[in-house]
N, C-alpha and C positions, 0 to 999 in steps of 0.2 A: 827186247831183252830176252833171254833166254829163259829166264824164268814165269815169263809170262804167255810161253807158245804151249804149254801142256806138256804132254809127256812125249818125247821123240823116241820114234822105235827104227829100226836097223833092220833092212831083208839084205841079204848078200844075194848078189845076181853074178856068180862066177867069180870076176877076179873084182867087180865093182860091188858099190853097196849105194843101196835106195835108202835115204830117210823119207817118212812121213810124221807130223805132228799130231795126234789124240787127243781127242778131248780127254779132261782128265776124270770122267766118267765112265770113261770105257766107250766111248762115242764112236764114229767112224772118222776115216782119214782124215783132215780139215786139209793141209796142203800137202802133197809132196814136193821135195826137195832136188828132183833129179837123181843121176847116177854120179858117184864121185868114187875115183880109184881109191888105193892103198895110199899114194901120197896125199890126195887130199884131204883123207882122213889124218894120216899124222900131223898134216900143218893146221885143221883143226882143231888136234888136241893140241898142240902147241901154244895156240891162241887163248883156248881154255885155260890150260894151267895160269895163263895170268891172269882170269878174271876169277879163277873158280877161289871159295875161299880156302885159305891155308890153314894148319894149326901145327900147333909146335907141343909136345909132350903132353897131349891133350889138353892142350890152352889153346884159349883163341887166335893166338898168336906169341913169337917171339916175345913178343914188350912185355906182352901180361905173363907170361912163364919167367921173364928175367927180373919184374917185379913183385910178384910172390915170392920167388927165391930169395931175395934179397930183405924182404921184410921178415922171413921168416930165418934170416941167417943167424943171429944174436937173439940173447937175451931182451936186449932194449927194445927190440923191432918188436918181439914175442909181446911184452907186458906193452907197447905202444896198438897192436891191435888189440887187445882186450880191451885197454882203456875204451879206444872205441869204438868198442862195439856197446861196451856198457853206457856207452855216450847217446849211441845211435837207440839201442833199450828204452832209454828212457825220454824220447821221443816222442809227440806226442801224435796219434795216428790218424793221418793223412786222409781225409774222408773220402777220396777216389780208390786208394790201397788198402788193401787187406794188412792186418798188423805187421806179418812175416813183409810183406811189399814193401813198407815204410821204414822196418829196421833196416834191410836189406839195400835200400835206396839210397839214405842216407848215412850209412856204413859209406858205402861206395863214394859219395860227395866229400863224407869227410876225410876219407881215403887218397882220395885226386887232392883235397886242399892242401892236407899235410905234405903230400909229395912234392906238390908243384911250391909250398913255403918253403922246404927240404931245399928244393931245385933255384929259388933265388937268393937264400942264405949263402949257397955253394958256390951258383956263379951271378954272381950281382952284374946287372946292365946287358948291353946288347954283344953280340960275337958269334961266330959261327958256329960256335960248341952251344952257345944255349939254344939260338934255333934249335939245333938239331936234335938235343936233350927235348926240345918242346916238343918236335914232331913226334918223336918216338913216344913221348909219355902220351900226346893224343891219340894214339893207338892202343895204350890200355886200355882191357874191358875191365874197368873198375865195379860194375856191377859182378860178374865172375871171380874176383876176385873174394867180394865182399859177401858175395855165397860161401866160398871153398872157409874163409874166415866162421864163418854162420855153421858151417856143418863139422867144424872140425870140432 
């Protein structure tokens, strides 16, 4: 994986370009990578943009930006995270978690619960819609969420 090779640096040699990998010490080369022109760098980044992570409005992603928004659209949703949070407050703390870690964690659990009760009240049994409400809700970063909830 790419994130496990160190730090890749770029020499240009004319119209090609050299990779080598670094240690992330500031070490010397560990391998290089050969010469690769101007297209094989764009199909490259091409490949990248799909693995690299994405984020949407300064959220982790789409889901958790269209999940926030929505909790915080109404009233209900307003006084529905305070609730809790005063729920997740009075919790009691988690002996591995630092206080903030335990409210914070459990915010988030009870965050995903509510949703996903939310999400079988709405569409009861199996169909192609609730899959796919399910996939997208398991891309909420429900910990993020129940931060951005914590600091506001």
């Amino acid at each position: 994986m790419l994130n496990n090779m160190g730090n890749v640096r770029v020499k240009a040699q004319g119209n090609q370009f050299a990779f080598g990998v670094y240690t992330d010490d500031g070490g010397t080369e560990k391998q290089p990578y050969g010469l690769f022109n101007e297209q094989d760098i764009q199909d490259l980044a091409g490949r990248l943009n799909h693995i690299a992570p994405k984020t949407y409005n300064g959220w982790t992603n789409y889901e958790t930006c269209a999940v926030k928004l929505w909790l915080d659209n109404d009233e209900g949703s307003q006084e529905l995270q305070r609730e809790l949070l005063d729920q997740a407050k009075d919790t009691p703390k988690v002996s591995v978690w630092t206080i903030e870690e335990t409210v914070k964690f459990t915010l988030a659990d009870l965050l995903k619960d509510t949703v996903d009760e939310m999400r079988g009240e709405l569409y009861p049994g199996a169909s192609m819609f609730t899959d796919l409400l399910g996939a997208a809700l398991s891309e909420v970063n429900w910990n993020e969420i129940a931060e951005s909830i914590i600091n506001d």
